[in-house]
Backbone as CSV, one residue per row, in Angstrom:
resi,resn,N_x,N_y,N_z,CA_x,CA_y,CA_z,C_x,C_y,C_z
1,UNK,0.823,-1.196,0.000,0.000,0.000,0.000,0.867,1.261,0.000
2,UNK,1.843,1.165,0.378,3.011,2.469,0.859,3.512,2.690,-0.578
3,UNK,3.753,2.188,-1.583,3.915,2.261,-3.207,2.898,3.112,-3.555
4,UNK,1.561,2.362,-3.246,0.642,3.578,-4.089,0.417,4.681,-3.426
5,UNK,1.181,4.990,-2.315,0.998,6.283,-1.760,1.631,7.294,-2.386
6,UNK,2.815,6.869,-2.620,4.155,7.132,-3.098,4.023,7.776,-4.408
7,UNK,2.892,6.724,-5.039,2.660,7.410,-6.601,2.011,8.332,-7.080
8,UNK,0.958,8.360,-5.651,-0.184,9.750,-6.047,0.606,10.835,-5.528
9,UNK,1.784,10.758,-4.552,2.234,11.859,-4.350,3.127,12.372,-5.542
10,UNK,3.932,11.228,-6.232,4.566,11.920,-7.549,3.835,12.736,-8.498
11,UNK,2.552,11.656,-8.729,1.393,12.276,-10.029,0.895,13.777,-9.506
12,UNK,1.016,13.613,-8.041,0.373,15.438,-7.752,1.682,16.044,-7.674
13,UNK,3.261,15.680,-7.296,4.282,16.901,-7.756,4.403,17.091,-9.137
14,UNK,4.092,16.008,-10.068,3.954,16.240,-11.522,3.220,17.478,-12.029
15,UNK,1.787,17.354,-11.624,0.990,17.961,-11.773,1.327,19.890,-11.468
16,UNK,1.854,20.009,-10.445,2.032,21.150,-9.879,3.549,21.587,-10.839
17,UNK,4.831,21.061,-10.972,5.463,20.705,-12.106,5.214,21.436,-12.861
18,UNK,4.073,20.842,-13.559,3.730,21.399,-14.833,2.820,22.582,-15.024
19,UNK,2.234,23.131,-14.015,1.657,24.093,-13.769,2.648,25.187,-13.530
20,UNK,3.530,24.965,-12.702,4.614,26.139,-12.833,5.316,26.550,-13.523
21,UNK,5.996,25.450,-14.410,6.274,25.614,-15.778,5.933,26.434,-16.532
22,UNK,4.151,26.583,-16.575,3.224,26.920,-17.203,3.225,28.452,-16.531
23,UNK,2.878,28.499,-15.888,3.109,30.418,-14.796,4.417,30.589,-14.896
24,UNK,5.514,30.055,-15.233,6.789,31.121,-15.067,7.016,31.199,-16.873
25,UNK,6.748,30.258,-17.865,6.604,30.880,-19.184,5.862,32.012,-19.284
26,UNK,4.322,31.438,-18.865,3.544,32.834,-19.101,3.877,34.150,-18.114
27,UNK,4.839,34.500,-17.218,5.186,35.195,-16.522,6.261,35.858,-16.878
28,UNK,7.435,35.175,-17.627,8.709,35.387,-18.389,7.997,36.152,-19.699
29,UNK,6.711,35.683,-20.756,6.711,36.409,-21.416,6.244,37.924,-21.578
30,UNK,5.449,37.962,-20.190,5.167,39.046,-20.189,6.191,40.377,-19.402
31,UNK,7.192,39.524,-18.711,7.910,40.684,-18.639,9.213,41.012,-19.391
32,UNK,9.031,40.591,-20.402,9.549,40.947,-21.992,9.081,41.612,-22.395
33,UNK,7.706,41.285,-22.594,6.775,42.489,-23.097,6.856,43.753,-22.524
34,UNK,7.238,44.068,-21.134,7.253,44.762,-20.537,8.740,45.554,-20.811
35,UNK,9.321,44.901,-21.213,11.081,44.976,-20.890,11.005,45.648,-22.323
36,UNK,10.574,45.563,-23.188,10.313,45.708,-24.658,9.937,46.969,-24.741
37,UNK,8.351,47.172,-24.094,8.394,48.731,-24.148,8.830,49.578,-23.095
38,UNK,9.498,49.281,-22.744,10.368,49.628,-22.122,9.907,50.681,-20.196
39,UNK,8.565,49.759,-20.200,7.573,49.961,-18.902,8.441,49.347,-17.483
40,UNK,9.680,49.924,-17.039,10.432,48.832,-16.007,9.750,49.956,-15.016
41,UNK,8.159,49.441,-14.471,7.787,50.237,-13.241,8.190,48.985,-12.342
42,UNK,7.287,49.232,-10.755,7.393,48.017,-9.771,6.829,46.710,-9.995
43,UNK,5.766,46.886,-10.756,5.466,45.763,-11.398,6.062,44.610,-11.912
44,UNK,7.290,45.192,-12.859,8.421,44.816,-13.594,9.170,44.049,-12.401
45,UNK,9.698,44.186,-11.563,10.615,44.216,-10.979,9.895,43.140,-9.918
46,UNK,8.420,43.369,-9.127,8.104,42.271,-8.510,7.688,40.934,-9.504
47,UNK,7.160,41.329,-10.691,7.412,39.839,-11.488,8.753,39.221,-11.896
48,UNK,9.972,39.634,-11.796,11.118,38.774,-12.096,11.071,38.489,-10.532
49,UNK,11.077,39.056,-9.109,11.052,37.931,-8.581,10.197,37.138,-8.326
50,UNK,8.817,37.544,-8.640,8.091,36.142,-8.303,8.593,35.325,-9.441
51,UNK,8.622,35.372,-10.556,9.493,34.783,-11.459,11.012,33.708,-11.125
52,UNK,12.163,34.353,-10.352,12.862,33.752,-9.651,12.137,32.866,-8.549
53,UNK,11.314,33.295,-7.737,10.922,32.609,-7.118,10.303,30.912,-7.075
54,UNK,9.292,31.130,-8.671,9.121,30.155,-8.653,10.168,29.228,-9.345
55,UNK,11.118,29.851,-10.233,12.147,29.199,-10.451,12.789,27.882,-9.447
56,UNK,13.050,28.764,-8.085,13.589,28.169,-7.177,12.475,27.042,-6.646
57,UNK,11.395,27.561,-6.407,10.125,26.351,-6.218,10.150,25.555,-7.366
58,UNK,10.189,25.782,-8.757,10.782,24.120,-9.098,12.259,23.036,-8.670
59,UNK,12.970,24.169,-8.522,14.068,23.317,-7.812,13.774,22.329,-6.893
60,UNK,13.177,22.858,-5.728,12.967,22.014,-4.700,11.606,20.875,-5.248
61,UNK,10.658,21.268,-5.823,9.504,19.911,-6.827,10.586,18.606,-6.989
62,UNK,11.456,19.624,-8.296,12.441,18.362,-9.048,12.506,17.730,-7.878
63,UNK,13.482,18.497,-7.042,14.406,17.582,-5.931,13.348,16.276,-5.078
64,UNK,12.498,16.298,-4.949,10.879,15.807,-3.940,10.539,15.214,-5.306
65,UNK,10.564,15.275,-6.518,10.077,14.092,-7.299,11.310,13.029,-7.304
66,UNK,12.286,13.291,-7.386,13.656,12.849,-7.841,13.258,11.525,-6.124
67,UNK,13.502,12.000,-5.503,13.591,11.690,-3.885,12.356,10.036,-3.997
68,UNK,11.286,10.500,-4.291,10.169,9.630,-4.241,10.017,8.842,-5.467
69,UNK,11.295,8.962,-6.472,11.292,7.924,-7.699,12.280,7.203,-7.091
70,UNK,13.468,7.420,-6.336,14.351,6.654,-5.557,13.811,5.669,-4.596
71,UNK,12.684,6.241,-3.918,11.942,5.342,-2.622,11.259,4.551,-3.642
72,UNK,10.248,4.768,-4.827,10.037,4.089,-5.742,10.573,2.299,-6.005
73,UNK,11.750,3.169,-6.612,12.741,1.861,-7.296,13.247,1.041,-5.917
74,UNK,13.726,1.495,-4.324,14.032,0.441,-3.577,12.861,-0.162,-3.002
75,UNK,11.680,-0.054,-2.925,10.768,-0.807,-2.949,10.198,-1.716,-3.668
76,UNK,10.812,-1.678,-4.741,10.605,-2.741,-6.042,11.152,-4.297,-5.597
């Protein structure tokens, strides 16, 4: 039973994964757009770091999927 626990927790860091992915593209392009016309108000500046931010929040996903494909495979 501790396997299939294991797996819904991967399929939901997947999930979230790919959702952030998804918000820091669409977040990156718009402050291009921004960077472009050349609008660098506060706006600008709090979206690159929430931008970095979530950068770093995929770091730690990867790391917590990576972790629970390891517990994965020695339970095999």
């Amino acid at each position: 039973m501790k396997i299939d626990e294991i797996k819904e927790i991967l399929n939901t860091l997947r999930l979230f994964f790919s959702i952030m992915v998804g918000l820091i593209a669409l977040l990156t392009s718009a402050l291009i757009h921004k960077q472009q016309m050349l609008d660098l108000d506060i706006y600008f500046w709090l979206g690159v770091l929430l931008d970095l931010s979530l950068i770093v929040g995929l770091l730690f996903i990867l790391r917590s999927i990576k972790n629970n494909i390891k517990i994965i495979r020695s339970l095999k």
